[in-house]
Backbone as XML, in Angstrom:
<?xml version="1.0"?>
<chain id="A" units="angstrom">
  <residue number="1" name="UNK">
    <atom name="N" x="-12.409" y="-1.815" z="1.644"/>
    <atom name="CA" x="-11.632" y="-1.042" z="0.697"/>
    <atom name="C" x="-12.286" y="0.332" z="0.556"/>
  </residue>
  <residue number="2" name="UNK">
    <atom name="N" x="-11.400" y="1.279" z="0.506"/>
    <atom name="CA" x="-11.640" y="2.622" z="0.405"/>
    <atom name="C" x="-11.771" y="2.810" z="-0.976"/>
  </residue>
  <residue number="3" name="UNK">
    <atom name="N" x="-12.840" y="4.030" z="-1.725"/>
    <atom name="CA" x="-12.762" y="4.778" z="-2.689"/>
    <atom name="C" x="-11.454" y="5.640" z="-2.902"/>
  </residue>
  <residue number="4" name="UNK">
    <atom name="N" x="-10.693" y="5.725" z="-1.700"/>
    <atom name="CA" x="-9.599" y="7.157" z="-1.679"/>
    <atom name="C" x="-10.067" y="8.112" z="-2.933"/>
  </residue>
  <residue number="5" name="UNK">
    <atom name="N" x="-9.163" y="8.358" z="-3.833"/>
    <atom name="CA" x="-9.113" y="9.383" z="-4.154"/>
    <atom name="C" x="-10.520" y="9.763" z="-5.427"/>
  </residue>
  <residue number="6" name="UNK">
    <atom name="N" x="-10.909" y="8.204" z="-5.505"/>
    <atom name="CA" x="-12.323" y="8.418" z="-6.423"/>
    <atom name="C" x="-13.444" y="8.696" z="-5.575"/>
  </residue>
  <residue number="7" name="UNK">
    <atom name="N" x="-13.280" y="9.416" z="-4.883"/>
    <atom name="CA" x="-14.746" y="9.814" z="-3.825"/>
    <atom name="C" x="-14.348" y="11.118" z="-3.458"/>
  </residue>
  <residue number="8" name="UNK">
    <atom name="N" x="-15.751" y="11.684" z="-3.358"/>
    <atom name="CA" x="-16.177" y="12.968" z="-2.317"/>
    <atom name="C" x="-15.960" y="12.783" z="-1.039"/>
  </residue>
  <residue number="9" name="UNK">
    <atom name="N" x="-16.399" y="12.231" z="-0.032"/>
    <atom name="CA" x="-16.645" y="11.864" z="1.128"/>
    <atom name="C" x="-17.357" y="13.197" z="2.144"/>
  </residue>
  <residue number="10" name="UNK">
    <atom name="N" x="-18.715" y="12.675" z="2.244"/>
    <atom name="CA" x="-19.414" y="13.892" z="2.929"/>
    <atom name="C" x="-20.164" y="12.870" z="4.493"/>
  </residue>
  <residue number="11" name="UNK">
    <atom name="N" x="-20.424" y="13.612" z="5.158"/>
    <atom name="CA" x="-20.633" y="13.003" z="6.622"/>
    <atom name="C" x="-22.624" y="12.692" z="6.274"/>
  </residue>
  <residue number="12" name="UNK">
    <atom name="N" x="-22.875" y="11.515" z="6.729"/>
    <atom name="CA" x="-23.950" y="10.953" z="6.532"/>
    <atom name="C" x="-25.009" y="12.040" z="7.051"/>
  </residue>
  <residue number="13" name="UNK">
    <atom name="N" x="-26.082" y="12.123" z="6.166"/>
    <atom name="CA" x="-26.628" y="13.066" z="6.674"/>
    <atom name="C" x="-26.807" y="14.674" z="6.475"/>
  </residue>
  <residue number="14" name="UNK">
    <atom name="N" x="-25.565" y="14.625" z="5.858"/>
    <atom name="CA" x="-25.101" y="16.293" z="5.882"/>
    <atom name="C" x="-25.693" y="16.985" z="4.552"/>
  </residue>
  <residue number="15" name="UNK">
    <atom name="N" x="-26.678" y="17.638" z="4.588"/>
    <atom name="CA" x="-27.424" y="17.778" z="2.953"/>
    <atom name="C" x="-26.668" y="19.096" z="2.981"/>
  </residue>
  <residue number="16" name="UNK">
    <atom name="N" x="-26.329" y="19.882" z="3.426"/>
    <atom name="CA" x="-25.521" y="21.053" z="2.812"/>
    <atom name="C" x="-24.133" y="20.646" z="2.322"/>
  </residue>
  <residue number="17" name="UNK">
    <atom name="N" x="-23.410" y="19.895" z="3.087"/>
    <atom name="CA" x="-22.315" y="19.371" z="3.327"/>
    <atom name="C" x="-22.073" y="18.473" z="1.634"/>
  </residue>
  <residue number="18" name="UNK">
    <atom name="N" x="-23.165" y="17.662" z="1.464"/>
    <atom name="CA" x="-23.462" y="17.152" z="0.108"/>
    <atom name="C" x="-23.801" y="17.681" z="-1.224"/>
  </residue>
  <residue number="19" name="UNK">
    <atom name="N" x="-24.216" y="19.116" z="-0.904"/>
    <atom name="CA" x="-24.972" y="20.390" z="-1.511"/>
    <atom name="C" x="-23.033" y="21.085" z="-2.290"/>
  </residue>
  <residue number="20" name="UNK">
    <atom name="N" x="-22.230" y="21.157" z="-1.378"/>
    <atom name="CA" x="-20.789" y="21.573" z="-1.355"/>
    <atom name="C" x="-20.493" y="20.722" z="-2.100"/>
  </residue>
  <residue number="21" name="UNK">
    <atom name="N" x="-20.047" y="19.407" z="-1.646"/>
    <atom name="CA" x="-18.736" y="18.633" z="-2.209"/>
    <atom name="C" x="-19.642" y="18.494" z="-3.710"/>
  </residue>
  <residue number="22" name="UNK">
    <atom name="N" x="-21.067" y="18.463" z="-4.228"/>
    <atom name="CA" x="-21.376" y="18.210" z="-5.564"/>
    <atom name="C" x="-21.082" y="19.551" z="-5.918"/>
  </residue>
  <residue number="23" name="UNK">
    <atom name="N" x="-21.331" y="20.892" z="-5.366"/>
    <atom name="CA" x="-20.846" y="22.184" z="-6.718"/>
    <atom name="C" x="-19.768" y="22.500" z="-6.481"/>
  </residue>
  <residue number="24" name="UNK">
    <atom name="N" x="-18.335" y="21.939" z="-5.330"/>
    <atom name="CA" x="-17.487" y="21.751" z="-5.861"/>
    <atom name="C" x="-16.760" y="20.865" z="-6.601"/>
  </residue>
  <residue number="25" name="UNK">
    <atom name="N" x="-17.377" y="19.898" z="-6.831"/>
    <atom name="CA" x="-17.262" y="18.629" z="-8.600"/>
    <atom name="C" x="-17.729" y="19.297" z="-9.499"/>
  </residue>
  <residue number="26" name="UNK">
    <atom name="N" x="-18.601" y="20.179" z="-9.489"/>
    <atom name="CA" x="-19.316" y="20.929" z="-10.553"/>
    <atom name="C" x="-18.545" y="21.991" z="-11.285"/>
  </residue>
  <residue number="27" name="UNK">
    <atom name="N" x="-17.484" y="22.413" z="-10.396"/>
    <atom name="CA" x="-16.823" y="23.844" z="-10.454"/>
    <atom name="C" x="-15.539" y="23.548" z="-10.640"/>
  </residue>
  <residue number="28" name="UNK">
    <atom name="N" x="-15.204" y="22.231" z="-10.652"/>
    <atom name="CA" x="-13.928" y="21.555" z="-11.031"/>
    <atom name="C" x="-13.566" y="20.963" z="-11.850"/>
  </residue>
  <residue number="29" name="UNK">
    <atom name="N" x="-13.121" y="21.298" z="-13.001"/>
    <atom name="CA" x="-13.564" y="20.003" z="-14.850"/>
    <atom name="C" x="-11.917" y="18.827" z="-14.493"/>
  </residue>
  <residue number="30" name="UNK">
    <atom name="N" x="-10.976" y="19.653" z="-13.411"/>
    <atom name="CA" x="-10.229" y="18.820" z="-13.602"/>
    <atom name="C" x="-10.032" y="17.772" z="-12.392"/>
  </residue>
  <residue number="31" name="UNK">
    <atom name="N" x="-10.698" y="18.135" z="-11.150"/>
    <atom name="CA" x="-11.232" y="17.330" z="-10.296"/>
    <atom name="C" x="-11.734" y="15.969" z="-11.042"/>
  </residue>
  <residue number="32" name="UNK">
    <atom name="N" x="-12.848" y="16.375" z="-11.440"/>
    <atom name="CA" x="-13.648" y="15.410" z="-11.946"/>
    <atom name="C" x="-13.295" y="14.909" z="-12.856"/>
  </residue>
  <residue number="33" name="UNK">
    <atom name="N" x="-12.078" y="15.045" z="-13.894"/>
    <atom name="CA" x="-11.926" y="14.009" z="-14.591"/>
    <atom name="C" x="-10.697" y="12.961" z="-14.006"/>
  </residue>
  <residue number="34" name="UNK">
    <atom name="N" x="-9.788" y="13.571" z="-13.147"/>
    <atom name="CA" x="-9.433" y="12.631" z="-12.180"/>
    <atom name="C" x="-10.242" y="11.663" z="-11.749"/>
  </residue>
  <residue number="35" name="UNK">
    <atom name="N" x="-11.100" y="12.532" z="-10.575"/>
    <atom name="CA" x="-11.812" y="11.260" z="-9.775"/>
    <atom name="C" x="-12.142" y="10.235" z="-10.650"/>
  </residue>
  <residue number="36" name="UNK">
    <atom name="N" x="-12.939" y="10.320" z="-12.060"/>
    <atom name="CA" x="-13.297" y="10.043" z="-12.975"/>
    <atom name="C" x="-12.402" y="8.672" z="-13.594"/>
  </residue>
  <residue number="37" name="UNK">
    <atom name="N" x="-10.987" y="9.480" z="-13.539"/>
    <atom name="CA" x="-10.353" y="8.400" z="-14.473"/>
    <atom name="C" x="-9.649" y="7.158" z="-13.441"/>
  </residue>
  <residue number="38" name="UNK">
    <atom name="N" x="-9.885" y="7.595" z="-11.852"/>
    <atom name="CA" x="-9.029" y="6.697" z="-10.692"/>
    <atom name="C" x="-10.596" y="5.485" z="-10.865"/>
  </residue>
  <residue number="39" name="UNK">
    <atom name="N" x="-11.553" y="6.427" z="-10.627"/>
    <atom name="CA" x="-12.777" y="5.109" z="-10.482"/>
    <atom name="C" x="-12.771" y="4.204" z="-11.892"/>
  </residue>
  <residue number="40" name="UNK">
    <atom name="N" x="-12.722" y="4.878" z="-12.924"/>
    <atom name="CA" x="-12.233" y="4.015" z="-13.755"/>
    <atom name="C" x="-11.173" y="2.937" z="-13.480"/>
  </residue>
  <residue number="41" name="UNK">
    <atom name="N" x="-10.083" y="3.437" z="-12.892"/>
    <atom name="CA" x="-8.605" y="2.629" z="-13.316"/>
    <atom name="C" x="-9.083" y="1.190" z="-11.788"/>
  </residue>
  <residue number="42" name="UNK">
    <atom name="N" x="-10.291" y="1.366" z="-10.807"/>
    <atom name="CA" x="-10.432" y="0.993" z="-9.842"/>
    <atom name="C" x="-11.362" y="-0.421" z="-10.501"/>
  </residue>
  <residue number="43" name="UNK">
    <atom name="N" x="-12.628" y="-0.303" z="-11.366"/>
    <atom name="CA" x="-13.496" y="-0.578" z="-11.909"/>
    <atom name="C" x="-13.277" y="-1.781" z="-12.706"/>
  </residue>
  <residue number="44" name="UNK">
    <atom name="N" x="-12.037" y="-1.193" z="-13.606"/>
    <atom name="CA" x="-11.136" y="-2.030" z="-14.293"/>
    <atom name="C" x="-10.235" y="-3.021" z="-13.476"/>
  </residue>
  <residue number="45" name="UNK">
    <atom name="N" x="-9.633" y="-2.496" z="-12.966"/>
    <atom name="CA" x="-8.632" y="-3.624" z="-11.764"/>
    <atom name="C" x="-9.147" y="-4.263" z="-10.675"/>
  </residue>
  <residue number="46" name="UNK">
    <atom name="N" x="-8.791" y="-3.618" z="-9.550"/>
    <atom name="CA" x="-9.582" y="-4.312" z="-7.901"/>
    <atom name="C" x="-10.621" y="-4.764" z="-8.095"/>
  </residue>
  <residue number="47" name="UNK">
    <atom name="N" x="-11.529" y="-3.708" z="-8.790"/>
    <atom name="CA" x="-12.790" y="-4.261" z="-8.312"/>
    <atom name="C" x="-13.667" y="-4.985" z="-9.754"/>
  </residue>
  <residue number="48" name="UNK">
    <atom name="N" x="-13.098" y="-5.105" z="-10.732"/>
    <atom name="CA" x="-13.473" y="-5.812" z="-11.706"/>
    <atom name="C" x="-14.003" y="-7.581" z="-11.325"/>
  </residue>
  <residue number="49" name="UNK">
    <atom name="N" x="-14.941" y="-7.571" z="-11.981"/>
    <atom name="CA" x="-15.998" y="-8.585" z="-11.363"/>
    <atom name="C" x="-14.694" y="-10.102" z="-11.641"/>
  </residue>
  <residue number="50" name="UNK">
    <atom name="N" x="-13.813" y="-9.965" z="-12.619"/>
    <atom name="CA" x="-13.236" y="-11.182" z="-12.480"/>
    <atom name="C" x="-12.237" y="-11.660" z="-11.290"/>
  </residue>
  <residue number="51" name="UNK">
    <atom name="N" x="-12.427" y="-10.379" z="-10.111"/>
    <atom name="CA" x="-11.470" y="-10.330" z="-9.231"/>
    <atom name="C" x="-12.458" y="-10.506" z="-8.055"/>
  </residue>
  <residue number="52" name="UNK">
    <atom name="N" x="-13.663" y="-10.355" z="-7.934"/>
    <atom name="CA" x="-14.732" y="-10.427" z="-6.807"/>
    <atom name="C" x="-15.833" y="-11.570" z="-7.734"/>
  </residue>
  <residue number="53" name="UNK">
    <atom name="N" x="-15.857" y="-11.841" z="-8.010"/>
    <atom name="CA" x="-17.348" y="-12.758" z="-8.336"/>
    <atom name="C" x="-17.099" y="-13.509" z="-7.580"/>
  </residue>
  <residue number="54" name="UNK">
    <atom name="N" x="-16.256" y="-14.450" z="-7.169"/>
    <atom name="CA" x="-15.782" y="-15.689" z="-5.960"/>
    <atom name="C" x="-16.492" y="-15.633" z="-4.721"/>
  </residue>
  <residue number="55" name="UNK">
    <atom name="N" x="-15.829" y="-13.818" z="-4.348"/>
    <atom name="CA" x="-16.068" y="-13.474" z="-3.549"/>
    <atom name="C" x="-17.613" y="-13.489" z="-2.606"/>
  </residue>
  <residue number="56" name="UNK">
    <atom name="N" x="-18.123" y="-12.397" z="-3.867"/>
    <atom name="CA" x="-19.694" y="-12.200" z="-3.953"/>
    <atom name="C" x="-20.411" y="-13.229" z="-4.117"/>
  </residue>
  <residue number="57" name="UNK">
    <atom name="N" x="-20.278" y="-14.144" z="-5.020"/>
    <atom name="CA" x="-21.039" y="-15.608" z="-4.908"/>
    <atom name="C" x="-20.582" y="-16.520" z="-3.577"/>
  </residue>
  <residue number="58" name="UNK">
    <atom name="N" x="-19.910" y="-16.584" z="-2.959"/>
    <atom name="CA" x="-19.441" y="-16.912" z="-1.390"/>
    <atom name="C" x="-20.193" y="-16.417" z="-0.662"/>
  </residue>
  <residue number="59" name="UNK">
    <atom name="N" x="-20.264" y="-15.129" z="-0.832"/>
    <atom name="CA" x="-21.575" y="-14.387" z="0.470"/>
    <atom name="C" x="-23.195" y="-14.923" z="-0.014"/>
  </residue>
  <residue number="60" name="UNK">
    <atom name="N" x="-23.146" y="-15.146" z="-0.970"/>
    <atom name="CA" x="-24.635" y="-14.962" z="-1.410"/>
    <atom name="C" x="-24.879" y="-16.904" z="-1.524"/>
  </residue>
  <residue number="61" name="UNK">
    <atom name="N" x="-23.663" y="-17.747" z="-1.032"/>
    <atom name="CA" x="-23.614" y="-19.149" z="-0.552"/>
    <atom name="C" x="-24.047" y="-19.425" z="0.686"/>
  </residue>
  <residue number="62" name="UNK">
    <atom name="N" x="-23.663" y="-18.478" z="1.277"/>
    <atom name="CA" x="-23.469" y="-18.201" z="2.964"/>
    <atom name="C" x="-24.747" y="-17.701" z="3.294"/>
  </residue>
  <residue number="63" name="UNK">
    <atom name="N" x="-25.359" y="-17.061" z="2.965"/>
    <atom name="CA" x="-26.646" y="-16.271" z="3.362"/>
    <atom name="C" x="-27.972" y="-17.405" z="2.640"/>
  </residue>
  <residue number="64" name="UNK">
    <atom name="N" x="-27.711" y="-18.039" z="1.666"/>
    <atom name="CA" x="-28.690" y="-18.929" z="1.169"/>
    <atom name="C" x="-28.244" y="-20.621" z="1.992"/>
  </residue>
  <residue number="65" name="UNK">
    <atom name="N" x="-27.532" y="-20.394" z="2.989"/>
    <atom name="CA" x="-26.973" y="-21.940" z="3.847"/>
    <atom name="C" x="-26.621" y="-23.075" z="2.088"/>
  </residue>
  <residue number="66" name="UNK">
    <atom name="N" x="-26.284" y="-22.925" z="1.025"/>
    <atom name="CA" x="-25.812" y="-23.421" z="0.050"/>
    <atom name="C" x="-24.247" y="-23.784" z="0.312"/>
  </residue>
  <residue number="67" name="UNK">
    <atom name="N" x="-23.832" y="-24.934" z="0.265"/>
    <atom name="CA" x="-22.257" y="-25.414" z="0.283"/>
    <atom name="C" x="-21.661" y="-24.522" z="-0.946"/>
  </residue>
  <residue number="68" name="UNK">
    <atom name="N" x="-20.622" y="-24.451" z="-0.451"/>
    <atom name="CA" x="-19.748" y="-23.543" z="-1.642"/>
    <atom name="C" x="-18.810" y="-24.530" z="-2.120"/>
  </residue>
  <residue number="69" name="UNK">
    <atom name="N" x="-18.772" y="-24.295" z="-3.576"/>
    <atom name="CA" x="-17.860" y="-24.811" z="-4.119"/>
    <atom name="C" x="-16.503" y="-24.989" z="-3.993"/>
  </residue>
  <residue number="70" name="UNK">
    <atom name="N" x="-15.380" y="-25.973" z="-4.278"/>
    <atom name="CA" x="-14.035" y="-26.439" z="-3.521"/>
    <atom name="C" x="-13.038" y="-25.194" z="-4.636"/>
  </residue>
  <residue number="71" name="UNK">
    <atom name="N" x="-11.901" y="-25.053" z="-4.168"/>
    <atom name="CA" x="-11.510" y="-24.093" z="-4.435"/>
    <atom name="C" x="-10.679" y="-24.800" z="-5.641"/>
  </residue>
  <residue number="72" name="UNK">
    <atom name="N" x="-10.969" y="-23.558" z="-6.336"/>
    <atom name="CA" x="-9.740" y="-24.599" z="-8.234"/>
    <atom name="C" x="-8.598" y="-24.812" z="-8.043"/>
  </residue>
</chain>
């Protein structure tokens, strides 16, 4: 899953490139309260832990060789 529109997206590595996309968040009050309010609305929904804990405790079943629990 993508951040889309709640992210910067700068190329790994790129410290100027990272230097930019933060003082243009800096230089933007309405940028940033977008991005702001999508990672919110993201935080809250998709990715709200009552929608992944299954998930995340499945991987962390899998990596400890632990049987996972039967599905409700």
């Amino acid at each position: 899953m993508s951040a889309g529109e709640a992210a910067t997206y700068i190329e790994s590595g790129d410290l100027k490139g990272f230097a930019q996309g933060l003082a243009d968040l800096l230089d933007d009050p309405e940028r940033r309260a977008s991005t702001g309010a999508i990672g919110v609305e993201r935080i809250q929904g998709p990715l709200a832990w009552s929608h992944q804990s299954e998930k995340y405790v499945g991987v962390f079943d899998t990596l400890l060789h632990r049987p996972t629990a039967p599905a409700e």
